[in-house]
N, C-alpha and C positions, 0 to 999 in steps of 0.2 A: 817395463811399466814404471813411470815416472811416482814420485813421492804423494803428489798430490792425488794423481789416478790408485792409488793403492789407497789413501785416507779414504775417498770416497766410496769404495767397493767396501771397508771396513764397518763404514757410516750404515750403510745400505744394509748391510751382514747384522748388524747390530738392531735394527727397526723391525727386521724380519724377524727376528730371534725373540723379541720383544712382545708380537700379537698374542701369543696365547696365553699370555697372563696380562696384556690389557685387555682382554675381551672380556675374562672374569671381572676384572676390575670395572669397566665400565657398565659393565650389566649390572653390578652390584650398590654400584652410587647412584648411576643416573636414568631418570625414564626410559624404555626400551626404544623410543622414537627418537633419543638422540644416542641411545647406545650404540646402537648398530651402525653408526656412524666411524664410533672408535676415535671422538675425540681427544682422551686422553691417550697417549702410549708412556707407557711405564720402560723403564729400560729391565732386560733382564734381572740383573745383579743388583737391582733398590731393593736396599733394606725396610720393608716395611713395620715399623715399630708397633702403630697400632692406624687401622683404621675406621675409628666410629663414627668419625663427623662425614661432613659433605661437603661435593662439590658444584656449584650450583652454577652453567655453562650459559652464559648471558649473551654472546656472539651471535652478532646479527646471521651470520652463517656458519657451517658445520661442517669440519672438515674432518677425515682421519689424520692423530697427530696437531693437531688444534694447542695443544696442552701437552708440552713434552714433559717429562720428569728425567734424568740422568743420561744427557744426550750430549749437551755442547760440552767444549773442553777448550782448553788453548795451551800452550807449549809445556804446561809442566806437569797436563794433568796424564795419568798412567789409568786407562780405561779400564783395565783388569785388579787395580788394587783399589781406588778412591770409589768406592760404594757411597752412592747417594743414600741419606735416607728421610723418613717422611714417617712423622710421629701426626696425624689428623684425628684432631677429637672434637675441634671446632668445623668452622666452618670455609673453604676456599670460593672465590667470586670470580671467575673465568670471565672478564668482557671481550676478548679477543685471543690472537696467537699468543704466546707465554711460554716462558719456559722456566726451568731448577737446573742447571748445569750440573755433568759430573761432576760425585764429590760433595755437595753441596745437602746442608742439613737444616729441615725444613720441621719447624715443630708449633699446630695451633693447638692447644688449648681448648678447654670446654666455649670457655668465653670470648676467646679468637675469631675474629675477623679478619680473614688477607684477603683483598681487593687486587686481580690485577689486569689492567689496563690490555690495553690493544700494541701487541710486540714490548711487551716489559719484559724483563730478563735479569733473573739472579744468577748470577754465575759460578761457574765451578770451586769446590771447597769453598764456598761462602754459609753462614751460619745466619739464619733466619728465624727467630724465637715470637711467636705472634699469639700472647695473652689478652690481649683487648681490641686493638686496630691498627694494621698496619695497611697502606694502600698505596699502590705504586702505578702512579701515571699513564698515558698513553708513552710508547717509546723510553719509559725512564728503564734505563741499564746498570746494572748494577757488576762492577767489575767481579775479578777471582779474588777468594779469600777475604771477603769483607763479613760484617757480621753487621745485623738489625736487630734491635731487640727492645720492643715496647714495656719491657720488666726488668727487675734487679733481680727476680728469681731469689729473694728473700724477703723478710718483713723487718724491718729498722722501728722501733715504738719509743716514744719520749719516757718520760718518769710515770704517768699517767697509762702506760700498756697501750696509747694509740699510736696507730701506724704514722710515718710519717716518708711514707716511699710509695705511694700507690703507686701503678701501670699507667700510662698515659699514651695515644694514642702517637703513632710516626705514622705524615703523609708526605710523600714525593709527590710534586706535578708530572707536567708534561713535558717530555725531553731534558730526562733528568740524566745526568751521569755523573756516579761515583769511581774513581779510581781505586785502584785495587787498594789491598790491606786497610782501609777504613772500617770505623768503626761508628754507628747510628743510634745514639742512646733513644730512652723513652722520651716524647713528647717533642721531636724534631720536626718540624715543619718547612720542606721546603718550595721554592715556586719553581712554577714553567720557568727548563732554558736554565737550571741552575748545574754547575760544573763543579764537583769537589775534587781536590786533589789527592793523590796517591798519598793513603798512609793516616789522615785527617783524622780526628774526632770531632765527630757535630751532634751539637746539644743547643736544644730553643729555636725558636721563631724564625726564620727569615724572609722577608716582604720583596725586596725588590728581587723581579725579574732578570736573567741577562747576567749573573755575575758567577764570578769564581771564589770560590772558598776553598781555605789552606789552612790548615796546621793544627794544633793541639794547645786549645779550643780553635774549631774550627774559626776564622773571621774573611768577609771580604777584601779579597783581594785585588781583585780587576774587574771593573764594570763595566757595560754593555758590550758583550759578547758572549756565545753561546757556543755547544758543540753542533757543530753541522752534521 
């Protein structure tokens, strides 16, 4: 049995292993007309922190597996030790397929909104913190080990006691790719077709279409071209 025939009989082992606590899971978030569907599948081994909020499954169609949680991996992740996990106290917005790679730590808030797109993808040990809005595109990917986070997870106040750090919202378009080790402060804006590089910090605004951003602060780098 070649390397690759052996991952996938693993993969397979893994999803199996996995229905009898998506099923509670799904019965317990969502209508029983899409429960029984079983579109979410949880991976065995997710850490489930808490979960009050919901999952609200928007997909023009229903599938088993729709919405993975601690599935995908790529060369460094160790499927037995990197525990996903999923702190939901807000709200998640399924438009499509999606997934939380192993490893990968996923935390909304009362006041949380995550939005995700049709094939968007957080990936493995990546850190996801979503206290007000975060929304990621049709196709926007997000590498291993990156971190989002729409907050400071603390409050900063002038002489006066007022804050001076609110949460602002991060939205990725459509065919969006972040390379690994990035980091996505509050109030990031990026457009369809936009490429960051491996390792980046991006903070503010970006308008045009088509380009690459690099470095710490993120700035354009290459314009009109996109990931294929």
């Amino acid at each position: 049995m070649n390397e690759r025939h052996r991952q996938k009989r693993l993969m397979a082992l893994r999803y199996v292993l996995a229905i009898p606590r998506s099923i509670r899971i799904n019965y317990s978030l969502l209508p029983w007309r899409q429960a029984w569907h079983l579109p979410i599948l949880i991976a065995r081994n997710t850490v489930i922190e808490n979960l009050s909020g919901k999952i609200n499954i928007e997909a023009p169609k229903l599938r088993m597996g729709l919405f993975k949680i601690g599935f995908s991996t790529y060369q460094g992740t160790d499927t037995l030790f990197h525990r996903t996990r999923l702190n939901l106290r807000g709200t998640i917005v399924v438009a499509g397929e999606s997934d939380f790679g192993t490893g990968s730590s996923v935390e909304v808030s009362e006041t949380g909104v995550l939005t995700l797109g049709h094939m968007s993808h957080v990936g493995p040990q990546s850190l996801l913190v979503c206290h007000k809005s975060v929304s990621l595109g049709s196709h926007a990917r997000i590498s291993w080990c990156c971190t989002l986070m729409d907050t400071d997870q603390h409050v900063l106040v002038d002489a006066s006691g007022m804050s001076q750090n609110a949460d602002r919202p991060i939205a990725l378009g459509e065919n969006v790719w972040v390379g690994c080790h990035t980091i996505i402060t509050k109030g990031t804006i990026l457009p369809n077709n936009t490429t960051v590089g491996a390792g980046s910090v991006v903070h503010g605004r970006f308008d045009e279409e088509c380009t690459v951003l690099a470095g710490n602060p993120a700035r354009v780098v290459k314009k009109g071209v996109r990931r294929d």
